[in-house]
C-alpha positions in Angstrom: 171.7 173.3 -68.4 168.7 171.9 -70.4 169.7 170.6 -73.4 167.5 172.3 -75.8 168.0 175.5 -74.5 170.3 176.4 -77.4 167.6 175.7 -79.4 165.1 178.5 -78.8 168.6 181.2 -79.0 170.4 180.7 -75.6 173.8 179.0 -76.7 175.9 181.0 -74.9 173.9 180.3 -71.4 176.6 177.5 -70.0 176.6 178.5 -66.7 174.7 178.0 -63.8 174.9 181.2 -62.5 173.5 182.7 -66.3 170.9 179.6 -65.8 169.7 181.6 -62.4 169.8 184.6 -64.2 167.5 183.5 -66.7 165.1 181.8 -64.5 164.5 185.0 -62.0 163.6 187.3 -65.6 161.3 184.9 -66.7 159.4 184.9 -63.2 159.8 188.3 -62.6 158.5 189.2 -66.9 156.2 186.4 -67.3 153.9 187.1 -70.3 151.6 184.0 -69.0 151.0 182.7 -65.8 148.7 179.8 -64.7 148.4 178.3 -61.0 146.6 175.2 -59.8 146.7 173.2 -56.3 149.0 171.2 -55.7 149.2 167.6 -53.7 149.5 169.5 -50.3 148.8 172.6 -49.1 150.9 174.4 -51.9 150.1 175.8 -55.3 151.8 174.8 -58.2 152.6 177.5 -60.9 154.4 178.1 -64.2 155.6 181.5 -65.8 156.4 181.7 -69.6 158.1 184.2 -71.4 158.1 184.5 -74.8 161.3 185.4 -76.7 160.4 185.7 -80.0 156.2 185.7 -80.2 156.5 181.7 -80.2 159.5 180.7 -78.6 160.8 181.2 -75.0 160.9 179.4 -72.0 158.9 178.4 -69.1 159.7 177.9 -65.6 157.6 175.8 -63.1 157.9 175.6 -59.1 155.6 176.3 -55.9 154.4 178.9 -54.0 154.1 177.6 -50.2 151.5 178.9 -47.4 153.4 182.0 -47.1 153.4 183.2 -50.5 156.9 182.2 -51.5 158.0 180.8 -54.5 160.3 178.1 -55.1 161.8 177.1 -58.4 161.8 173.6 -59.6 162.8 173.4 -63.1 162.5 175.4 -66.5 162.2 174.1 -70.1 162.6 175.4 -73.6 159.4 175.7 -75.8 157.9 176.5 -79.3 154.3 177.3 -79.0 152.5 174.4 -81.5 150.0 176.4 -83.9 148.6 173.6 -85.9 146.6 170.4 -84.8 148.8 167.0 -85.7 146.6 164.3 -84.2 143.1 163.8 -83.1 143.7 160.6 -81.5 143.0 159.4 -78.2 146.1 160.5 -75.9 147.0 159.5 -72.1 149.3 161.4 -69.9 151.6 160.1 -67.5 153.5 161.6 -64.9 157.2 161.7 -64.8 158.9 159.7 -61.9 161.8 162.7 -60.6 159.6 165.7 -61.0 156.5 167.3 -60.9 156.3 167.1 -65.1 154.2 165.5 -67.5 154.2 162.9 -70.7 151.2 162.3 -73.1 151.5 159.2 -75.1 149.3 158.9 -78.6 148.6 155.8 -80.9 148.6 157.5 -84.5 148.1 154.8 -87.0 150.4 157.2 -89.4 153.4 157.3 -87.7 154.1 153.4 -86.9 155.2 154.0 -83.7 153.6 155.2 -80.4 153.7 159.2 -80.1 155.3 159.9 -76.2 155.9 164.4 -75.5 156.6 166.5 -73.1 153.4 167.7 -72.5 153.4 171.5 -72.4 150.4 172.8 -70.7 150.5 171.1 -67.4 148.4 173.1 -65.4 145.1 172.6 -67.3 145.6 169.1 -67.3 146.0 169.2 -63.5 142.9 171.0 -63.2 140.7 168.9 -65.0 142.5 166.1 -63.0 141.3 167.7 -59.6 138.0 167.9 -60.9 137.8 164.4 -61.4 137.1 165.6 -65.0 139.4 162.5 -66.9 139.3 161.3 -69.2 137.6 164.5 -71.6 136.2 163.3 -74.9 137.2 165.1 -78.2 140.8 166.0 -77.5 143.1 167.0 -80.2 146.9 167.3 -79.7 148.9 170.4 -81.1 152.9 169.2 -81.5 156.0 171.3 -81.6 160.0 170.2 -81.4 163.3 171.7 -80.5 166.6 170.4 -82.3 170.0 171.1 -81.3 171.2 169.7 -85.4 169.6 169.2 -88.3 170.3 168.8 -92.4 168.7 170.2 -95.2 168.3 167.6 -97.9 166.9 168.7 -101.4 163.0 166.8 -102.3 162.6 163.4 -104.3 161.2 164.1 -107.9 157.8 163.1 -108.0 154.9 163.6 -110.7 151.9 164.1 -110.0 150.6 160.6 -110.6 153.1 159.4 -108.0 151.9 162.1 -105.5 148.6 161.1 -105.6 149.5 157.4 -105.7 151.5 157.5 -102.4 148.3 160.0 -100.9 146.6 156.7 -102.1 148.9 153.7 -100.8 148.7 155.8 -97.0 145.2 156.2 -96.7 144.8 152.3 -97.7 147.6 151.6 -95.3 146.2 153.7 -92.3 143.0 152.2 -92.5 145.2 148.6 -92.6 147.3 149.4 -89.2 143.5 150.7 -87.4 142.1 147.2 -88.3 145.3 145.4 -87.5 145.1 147.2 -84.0 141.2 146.0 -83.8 142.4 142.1 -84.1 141.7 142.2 -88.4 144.0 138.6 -88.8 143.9 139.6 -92.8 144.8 143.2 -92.3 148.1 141.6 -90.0 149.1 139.1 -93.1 148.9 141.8 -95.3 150.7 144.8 -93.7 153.2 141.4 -93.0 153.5 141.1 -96.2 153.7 144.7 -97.5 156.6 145.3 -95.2 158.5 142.3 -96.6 158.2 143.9 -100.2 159.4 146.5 -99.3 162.4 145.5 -97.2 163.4 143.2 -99.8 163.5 146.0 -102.7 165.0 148.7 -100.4 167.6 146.1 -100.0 168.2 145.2 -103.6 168.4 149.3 -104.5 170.5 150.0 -101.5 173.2 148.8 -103.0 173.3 151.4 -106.2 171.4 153.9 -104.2 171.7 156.7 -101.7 169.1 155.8 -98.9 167.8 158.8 -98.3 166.9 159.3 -102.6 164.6 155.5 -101.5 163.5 157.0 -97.7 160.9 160.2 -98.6 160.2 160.8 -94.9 161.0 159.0 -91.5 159.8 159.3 -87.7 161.2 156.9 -85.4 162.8 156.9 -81.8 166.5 158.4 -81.0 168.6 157.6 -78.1 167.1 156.1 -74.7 165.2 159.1 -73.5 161.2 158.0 -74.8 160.3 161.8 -76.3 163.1 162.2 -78.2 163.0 161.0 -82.5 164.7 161.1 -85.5 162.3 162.2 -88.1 163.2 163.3 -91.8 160.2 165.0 -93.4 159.4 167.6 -96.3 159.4 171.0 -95.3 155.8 172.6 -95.7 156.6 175.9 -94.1 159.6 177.7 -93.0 160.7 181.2 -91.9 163.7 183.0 -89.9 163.4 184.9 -86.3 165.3 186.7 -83.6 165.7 185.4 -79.8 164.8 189.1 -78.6 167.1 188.4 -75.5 170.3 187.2 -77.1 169.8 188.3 -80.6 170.4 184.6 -81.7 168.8 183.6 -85.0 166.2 181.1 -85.3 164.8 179.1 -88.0 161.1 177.7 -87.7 159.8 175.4 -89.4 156.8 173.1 -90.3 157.2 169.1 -91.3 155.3 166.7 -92.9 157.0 163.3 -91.4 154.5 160.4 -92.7 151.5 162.2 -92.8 151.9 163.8 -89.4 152.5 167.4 -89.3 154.3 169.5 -86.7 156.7 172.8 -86.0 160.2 172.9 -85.5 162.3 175.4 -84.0 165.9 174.7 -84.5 169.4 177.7 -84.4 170.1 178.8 -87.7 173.8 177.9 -86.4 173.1 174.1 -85.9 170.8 174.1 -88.8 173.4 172.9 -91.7 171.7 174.0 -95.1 169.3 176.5 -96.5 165.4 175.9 -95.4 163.1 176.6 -98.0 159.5 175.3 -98.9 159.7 171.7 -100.7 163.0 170.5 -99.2 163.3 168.6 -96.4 164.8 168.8 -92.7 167.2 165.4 -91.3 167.8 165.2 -88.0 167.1 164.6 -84.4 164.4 166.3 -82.4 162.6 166.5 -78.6 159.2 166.6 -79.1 156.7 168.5 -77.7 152.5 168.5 -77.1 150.1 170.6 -76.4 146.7 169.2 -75.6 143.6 171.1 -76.7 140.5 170.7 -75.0 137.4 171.6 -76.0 135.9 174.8 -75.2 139.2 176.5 -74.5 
C-alpha cells in the first residue's frame, strides 16, 4: 500500500486485494488519460481519477502489441493550482520504475527542491521529440501528509511584516549571487547565519522554538521528496473523498516565500485550519511542470 494513500481519503484500503480493487475502477473510470511510446515496442499510459474535483489517484502501466494493459504502479495526488517556482528544473528518472523526479534550485527555500513529478507523459513526449531542455518552464507544487499540527500565527505589526518582505528579497538576491561565485555575498550570508544562530540560541533557552521559527522547509527521513515544512496557512477549505466518504482538508502554505497546496485527512490533521495560522508537519511533495503553450 502506498503510503500516502490515506491521505487523499483511503485509510481503510490496507489490503492488497482492496489495493486491486481500486486500481481496476480507476482504469476502467479514468476521467483523464494520456499515452506516449515507450522504450520498446509498447505504449506507456496513465489513467487518473479524480475523487474529490482535485484529489484522486493515478495509475500507470503498459499496453503491449496486443492491446493489453499491464499495471505497474499507482500513486496518490492533489492536482497543484498555483505556480510556486519559475526556476530552472531538471528531471531525473527513478532507478526501480518507470517514474519521474524534477529537482529545482529556488534561492528561497535554502535547499534543493527534488518531487515526484506528476505529469510524466508530457515530459516523455517532449523527450522523444528531442524537444529538452524547453525554455520558460514554471513548476506548479502540491503535497500529501499523513500528520500534521495546527499552530496559532506569531504577532507581527505591520512594520515587521514589511521588514521581513524586506530582509528576504535582500537575502534572495544574496544566495543568487553567492550561487554565481559573489565571494562578498558568501561572507555575508556567513555571517548573517552566525547572528542568527547565536541569538536563536541565547532565546532558546526562555523560548518556545516554534514562537522564534515563523516558517521552515527542510528534508525529512532518507527518501529525497519527502520535507518537513512549517508555514502560514494562506488558504484552507474542507472536502469529501467521493468513494469512501472520508474527509479532507486542503490547504495552501506559504513556507519561506514558496507557496504550495496541501491535502492532508481531517483525521490526521490535529487542530482547526483556518486562514492566518499555520500547518507543522511532514509532507511528500509533489510537481507539476507547466510548459508553455499548454
Amino acid at each position: 500500500m502506498h503510503k500516502f494513500l490515506r491521505a487523499v481519503g483511503f485509510s481503510e484500503y490496507t489490503e492488497k486485494k482492496q489495493i486491486r480493487q481500486l486500481v481496476k475502477d480507476v482504469v476502467l473510470h479514468a476521467d483523464k488519460r494520456t499515452y506516449t511510446a515507450g522504450e520498446g515496442s509498447g505504449i506507456l499510459a496513465e489513467f487518473d481519477r479524480n475523487f474529490s474535483g482535485e484529489v484522486g489517484v493515478a495509475v500507470c502501466g503498459e499496453f503491449d502489441e496486443e492491446d493489453n494493459f499491464s499495471y505497474d504502479y499507482y500513486y496518490p495526488y492533489l492536482c497543484p493550482q498555483i505556480v510556486s517556482t519559475g526556476e530552472d528544473v531538471s528531471v531525473e528518472r527513478h532507478a526501480f520504475r518507470e517514474s519521474y523526479a524534477g529537482v529545482c534550485e529556488d534561492p528561497k527555500v535554502g535547499v534543493s527542491l527534488i518531487f515526484y513529478l506528476q505529469n510524466m507523459i508530457p515530459y516523455l513526449k517532449y523527450k522523444n521529440a528531442d524537444r529538452l531542455p524547453v525554455q520558460g518552464t514554471t513548476v506548479s507544487l502540491s503535497a500529501l501528509s499523513c500528520e500534521g499540527t495546527i499552530l496559532m500565527p506569531l504577532q507581527k505589526t505591520e512594520w515587521q511584516k514589511k521588514k521581513i518582505k524586506k530582509d528576504t528579497v535582500i537575502r534572495n538576491r544574496l544566495i543568487q549571487a553567492a550561487r554565481c561565485g559573489d565571494e562578498d555575498a558568501i561572507e555575508s550570508l556567513t555571517l548573517e547565519d552566525m547572528d542568527t544562530y547565536t541569538a536563536i540560541s541565547k532565546r532558546i533557552q526562555k523560548t518556545d522554538i516554534f514562537s522564534l521559527v515563523d516558517t521552515y522547509f527542510m528534508p525529512y527521513g532518507v527518501e529525497c521528496d519527502q520535507y518537513s515544512v512549517l508555514g502560514e496557512i494562506t488558504e484552507c477549505r474542507e472536502t469529501v473523498n467521493s468513494f469512501t466518504g472520508e474527509k479532507l482538508c486542503i490547504m495552501t502554505l506559504c513556507c519561506n516565500d514558496l507557496n504550495f497546496r496541501l491535502c492532508i485527512n481531517r483525521m490526521d490533521l490535529m487542530g482547526e485550519a483556518a486562514v492566518g495560522r499555520r500547518f507543522k508537519g511532514t509532507a511528500w511533495l509533489q510537481g507539476y511542470i507547466n510548459y508553455p503553450g499548454e
